[in-house]
C-alpha positions as a LaTeX table, in Angstrom:
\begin{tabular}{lrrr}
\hline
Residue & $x$ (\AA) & $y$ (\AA) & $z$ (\AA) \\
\hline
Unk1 & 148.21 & 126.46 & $-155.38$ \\
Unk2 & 151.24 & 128.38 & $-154.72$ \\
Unk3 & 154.87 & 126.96 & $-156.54$ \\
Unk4 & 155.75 & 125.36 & $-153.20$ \\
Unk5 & 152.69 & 123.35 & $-152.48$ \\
Unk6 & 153.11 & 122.07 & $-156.15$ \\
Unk7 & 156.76 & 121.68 & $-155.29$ \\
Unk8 & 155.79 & 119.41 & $-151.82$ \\
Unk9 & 152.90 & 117.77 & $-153.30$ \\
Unk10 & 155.46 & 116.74 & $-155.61$ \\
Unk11 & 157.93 & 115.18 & $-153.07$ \\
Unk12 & 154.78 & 113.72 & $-151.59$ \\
Unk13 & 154.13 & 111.74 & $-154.91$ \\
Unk14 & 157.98 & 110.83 & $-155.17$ \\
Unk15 & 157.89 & 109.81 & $-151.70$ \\
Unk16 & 155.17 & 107.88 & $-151.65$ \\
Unk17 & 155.17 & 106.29 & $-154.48$ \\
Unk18 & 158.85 & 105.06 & $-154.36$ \\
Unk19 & 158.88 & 104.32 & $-150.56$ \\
Unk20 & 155.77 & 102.13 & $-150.69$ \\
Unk21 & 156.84 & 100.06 & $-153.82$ \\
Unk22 & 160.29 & 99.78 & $-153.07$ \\
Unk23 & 158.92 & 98.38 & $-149.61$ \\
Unk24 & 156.77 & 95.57 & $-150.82$ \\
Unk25 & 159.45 & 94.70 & $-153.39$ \\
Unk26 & 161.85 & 93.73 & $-150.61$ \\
Unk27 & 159.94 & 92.56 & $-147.93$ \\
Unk28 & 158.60 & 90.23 & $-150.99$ \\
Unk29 & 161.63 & 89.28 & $-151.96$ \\
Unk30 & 162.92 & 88.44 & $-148.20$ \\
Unk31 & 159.60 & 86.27 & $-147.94$ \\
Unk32 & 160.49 & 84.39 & $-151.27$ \\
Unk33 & 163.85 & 83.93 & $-150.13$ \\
Unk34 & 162.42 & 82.05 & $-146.94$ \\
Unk35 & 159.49 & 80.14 & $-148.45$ \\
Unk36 & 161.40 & 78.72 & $-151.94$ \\
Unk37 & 158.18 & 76.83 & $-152.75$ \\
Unk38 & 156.14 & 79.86 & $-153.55$ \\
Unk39 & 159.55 & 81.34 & $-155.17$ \\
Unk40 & 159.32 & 78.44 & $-157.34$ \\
Unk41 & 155.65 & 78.62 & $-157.23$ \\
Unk42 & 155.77 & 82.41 & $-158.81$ \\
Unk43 & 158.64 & 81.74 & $-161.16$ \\
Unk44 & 156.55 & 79.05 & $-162.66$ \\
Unk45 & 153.52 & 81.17 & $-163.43$ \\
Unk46 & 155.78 & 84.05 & $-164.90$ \\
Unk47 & 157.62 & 81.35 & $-167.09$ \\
Unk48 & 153.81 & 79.85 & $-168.59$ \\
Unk49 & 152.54 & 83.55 & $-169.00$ \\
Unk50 & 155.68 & 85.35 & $-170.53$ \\
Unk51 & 158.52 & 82.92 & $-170.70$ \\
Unk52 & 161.48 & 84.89 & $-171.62$ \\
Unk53 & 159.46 & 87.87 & $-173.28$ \\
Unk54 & 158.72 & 91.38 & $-171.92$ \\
Unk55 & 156.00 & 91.45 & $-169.08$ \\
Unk56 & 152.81 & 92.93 & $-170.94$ \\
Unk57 & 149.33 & 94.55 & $-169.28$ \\
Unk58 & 147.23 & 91.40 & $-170.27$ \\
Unk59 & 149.79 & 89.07 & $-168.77$ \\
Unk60 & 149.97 & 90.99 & $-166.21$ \\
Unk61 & 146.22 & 90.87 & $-165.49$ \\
Unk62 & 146.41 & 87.37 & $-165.12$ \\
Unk63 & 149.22 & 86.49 & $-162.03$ \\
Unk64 & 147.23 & 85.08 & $-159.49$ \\
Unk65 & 149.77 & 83.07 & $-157.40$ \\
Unk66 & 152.04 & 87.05 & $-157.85$ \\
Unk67 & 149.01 & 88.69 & $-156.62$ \\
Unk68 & 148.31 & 85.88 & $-153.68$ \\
Unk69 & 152.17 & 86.43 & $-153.16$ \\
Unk70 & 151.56 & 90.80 & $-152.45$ \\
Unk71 & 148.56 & 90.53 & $-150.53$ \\
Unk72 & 149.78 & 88.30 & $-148.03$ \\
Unk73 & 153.04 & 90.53 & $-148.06$ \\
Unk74 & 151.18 & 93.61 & $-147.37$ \\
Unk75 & 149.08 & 91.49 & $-144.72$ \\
Unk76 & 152.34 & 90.66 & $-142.63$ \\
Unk77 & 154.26 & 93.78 & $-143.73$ \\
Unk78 & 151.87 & 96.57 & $-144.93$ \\
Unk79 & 153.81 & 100.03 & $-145.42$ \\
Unk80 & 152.31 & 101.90 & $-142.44$ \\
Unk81 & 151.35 & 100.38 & $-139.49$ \\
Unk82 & 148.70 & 102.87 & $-138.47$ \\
Unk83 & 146.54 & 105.57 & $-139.62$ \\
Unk84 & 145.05 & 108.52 & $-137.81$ \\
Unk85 & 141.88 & 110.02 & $-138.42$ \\
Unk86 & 140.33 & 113.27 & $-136.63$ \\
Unk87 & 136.43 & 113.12 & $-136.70$ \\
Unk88 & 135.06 & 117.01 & $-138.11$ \\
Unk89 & 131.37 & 116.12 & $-136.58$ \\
Unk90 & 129.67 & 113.74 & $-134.17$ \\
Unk91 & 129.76 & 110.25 & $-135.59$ \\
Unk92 & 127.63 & 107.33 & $-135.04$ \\
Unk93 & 129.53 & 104.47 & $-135.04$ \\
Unk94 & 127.33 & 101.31 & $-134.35$ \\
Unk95 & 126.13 & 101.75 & $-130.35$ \\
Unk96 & 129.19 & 104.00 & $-129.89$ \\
Unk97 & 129.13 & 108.06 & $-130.63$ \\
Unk98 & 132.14 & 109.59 & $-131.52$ \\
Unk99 & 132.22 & 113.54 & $-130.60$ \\
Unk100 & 133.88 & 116.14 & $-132.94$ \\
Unk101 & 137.63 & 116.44 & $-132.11$ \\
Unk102 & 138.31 & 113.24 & $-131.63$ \\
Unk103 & 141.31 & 111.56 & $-132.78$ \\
Unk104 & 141.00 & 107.98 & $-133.97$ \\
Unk105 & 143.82 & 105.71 & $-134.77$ \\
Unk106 & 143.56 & 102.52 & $-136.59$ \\
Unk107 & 146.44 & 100.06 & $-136.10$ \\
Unk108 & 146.65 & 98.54 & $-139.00$ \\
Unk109 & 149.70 & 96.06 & $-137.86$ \\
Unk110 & 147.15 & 94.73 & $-135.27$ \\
Unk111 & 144.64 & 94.17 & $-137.04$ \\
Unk112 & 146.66 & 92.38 & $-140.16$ \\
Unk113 & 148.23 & 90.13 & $-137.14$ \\
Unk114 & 145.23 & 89.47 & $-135.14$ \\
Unk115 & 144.49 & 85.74 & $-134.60$ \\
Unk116 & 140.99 & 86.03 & $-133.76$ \\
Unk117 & 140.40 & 87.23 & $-136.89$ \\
Unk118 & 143.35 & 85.32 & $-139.66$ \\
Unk119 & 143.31 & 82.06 & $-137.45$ \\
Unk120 & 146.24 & 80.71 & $-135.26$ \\
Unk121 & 148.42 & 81.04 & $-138.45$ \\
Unk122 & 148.11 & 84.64 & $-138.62$ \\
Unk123 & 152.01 & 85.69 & $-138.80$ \\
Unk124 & 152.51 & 83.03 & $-141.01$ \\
Unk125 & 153.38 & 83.60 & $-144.81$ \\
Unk126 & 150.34 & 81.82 & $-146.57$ \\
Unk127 & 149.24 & 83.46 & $-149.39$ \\
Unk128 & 146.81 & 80.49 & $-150.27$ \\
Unk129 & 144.58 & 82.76 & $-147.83$ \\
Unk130 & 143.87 & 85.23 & $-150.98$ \\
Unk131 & 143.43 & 82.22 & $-153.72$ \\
Unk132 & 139.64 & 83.50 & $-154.11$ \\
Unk133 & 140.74 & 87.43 & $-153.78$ \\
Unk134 & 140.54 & 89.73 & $-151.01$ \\
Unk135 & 136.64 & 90.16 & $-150.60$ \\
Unk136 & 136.66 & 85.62 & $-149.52$ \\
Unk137 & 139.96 & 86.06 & $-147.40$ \\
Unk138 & 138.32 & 88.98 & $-145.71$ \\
Unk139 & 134.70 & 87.07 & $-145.53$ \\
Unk140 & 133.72 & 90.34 & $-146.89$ \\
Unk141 & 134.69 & 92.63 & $-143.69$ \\
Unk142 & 137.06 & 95.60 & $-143.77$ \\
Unk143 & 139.89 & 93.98 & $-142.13$ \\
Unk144 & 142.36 & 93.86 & $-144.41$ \\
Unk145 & 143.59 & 98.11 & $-145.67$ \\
Unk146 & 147.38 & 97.96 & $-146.13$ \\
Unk147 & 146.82 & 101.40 & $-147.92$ \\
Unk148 & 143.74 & 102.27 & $-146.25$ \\
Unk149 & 139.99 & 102.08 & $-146.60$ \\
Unk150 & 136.92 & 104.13 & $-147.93$ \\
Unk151 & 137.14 & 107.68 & $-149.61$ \\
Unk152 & 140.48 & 108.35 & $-148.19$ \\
Unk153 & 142.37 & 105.30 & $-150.06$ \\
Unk154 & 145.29 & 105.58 & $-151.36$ \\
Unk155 & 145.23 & 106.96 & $-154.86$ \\
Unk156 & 148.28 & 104.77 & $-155.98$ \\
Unk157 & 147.59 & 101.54 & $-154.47$ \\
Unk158 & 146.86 & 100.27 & $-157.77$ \\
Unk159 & 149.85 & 101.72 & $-159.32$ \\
Unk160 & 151.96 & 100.33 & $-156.60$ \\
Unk161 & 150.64 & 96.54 & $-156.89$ \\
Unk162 & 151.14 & 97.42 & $-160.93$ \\
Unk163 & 154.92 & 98.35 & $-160.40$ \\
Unk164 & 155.61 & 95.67 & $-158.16$ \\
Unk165 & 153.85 & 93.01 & $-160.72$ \\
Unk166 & 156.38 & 93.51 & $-163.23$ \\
Unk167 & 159.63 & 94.77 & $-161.23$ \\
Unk168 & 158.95 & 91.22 & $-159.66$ \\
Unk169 & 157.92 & 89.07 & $-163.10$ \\
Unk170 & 161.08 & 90.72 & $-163.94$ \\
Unk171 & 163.30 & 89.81 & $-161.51$ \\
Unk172 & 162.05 & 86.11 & $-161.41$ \\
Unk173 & 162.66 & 85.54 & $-165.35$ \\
Unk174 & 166.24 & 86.71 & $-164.69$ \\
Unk175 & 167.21 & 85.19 & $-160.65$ \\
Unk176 & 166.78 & 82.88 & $-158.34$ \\
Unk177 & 167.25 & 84.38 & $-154.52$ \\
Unk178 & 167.88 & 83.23 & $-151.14$ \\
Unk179 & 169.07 & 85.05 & $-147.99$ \\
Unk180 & 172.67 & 85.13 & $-147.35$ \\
Unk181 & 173.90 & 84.56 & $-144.27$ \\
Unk182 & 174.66 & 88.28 & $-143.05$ \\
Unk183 & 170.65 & 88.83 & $-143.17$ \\
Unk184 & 169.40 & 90.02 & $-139.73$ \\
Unk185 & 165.43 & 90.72 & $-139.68$ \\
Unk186 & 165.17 & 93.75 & $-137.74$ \\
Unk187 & 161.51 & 95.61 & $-138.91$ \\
Unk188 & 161.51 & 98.95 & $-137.92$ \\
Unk189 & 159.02 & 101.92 & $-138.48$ \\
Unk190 & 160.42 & 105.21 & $-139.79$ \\
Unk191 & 157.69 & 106.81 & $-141.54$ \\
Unk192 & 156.88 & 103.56 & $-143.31$ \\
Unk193 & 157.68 & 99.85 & $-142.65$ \\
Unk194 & 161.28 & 98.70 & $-143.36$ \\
Unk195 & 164.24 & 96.49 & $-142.99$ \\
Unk196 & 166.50 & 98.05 & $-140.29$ \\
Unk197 & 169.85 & 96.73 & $-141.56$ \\
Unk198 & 168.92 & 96.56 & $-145.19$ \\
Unk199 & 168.37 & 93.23 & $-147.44$ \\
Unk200 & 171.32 & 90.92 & $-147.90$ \\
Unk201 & 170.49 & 88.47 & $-150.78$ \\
Unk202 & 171.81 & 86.32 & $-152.92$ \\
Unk203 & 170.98 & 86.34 & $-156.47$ \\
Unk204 & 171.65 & 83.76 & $-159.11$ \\
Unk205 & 171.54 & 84.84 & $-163.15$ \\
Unk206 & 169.15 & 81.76 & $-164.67$ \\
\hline
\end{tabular}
């Protein structure tokens, strides 16, 4: 690699990394700041696990209403709402084959929102839908890839759900949040998923 693909690989990583967190902090946080139950919900489970101490890995580990709480968030608002795929060779795909050249695009968005396959709730916020995990929300079909599926997952969707844990345990030891009144909810799409006009909250110190 030459010093300027290590230099844009790096802005890649920055990029990426920071956009995609910073995303599913604050469409979170806009979520929790509708729906106070599961804000109260969350803060409750941070409060038995850590109480006022630092977040730690084992903790961590063990958030399941938090982890309900990003899955449903990256359901409703994952960070892209598409991907594109170009097939290199003819591709059987069940009764259907796919010739080489062929550019295949997989609206996430869609899918995530589809009623036929979430029920008629499907762009409500119910994270009760992942209380048994992913694979039993799912019924064990791919339907559900806010960073993707298969071999070409995203290599820092772990880290992502990781730095969101705490930034969020974090924030819930320390304030209680609600919208203020200058919030408009305007979603837009540039290059990832994201509040048009920005977040206007209101925090409270605890």
């Amino acid at each position: 690699m030459s010093i300027d693909d290590v230099i844009q690989e790096c802005k890649l990583f920055y990029f990426a990394g920071q956009e995609s967190t910073a995303n599913l902090l604050i469409w979170t946080m806009v979520l929790l700041s509708i729906h106070q139950e599961w804000q109260t919900r969350a803060r409750e489970e941070v409060n038995q696990l850590f109480g006022n101490s630092k977040p730690n890995i084992e903790g961590i580990g063990h958030l399941k209403v938090i982890s309900m709480i990003l899955y449903e968030v990256l359901r409703l608002y994952p960070p892209s709402l598409m991907f594109y795929r170009s097939i290199d060779e003819e591709t059987r795909l069940g009764e259907m084959t796919l010739p080489a050249g062929l550019q295949f695009l997989l609206p996430i968005i869609l899918v995530h929102h589809d009623e036929e396959i979430w029920g008629k709730d499907a762009k409500m916020f119910k994270p009760e839908r992942f209380s048994n995990g992913v694979a039993k929300a799912t019924k064990n079909q791919i339907m559900y890839f806010p960073f993707s599926w298969g071999p070409r997952i995203c290599v820092g969707n772990n880290f992502t759900l990781l730095e969101a844990k705490l930034a969020l345990v974090m924030i819930l030891q320390r304030f209680s949040f609600k919208l203020s009144p200058s919030y408009s909810h305007a979603p837009t799409y540039v290059v990832t998923l994201q509040p048009q006009n920005g977040v206007h909250l209101i925090l409270e110190k605890l």
